[in-house]
C-alpha angles and dihedrals in degrees: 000000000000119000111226123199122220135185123232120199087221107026099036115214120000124166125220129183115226147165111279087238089051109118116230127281110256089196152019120286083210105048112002089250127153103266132193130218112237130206098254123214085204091119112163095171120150130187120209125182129040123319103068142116106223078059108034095045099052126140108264096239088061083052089058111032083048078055094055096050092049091049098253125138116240118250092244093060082051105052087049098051077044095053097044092044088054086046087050095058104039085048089060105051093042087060 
């Protein structure tokens, strides 16, 4: 449920957590005063999946460390095996 914040004349800023289909307070809970409804910075958003910068900008030794524990082979190890399977070739027609 989102908290909303709201300004008193006579109580100043409260906050109060409602439905988001409520429809907003008229007045204050305290003293019965006019309120008003403010833009919140209250902001508890996460973003979960792919896409995203907290998963696609980590450090490469996260990347890799997170390989190794899935079983994965690093892309180091891959590009070498790569690179000596390619040497190994080219080492046998030339002979």
């Amino acid at each position: 449920m989102p908290t909303y914040e709201y300004r008193c004349a006579n109580c100043g800023v409260f906050e109060q957590q409602q439905p988001i289909t409520a429809a907003p307070l008229k007045e204050c809970p305290t003293c019965g005063a006019p309120v008003q409804r403010l833009i919140s910075r209250n902001v508890g958003i996460i973003y979960k999946g792919s896409g995203f910068h907290t998963t696609d900008y980590r450090p490469t030794d996260y990347q890799s460390k997170a390989k190794e524990e899935r079983g994965e082979s690093s892309s180091a190890g891959d590009t070498s095996s790569a690179t000596s399977s390619s040497t190994e070739k080219a080492g046998s027609t030339a002979s």
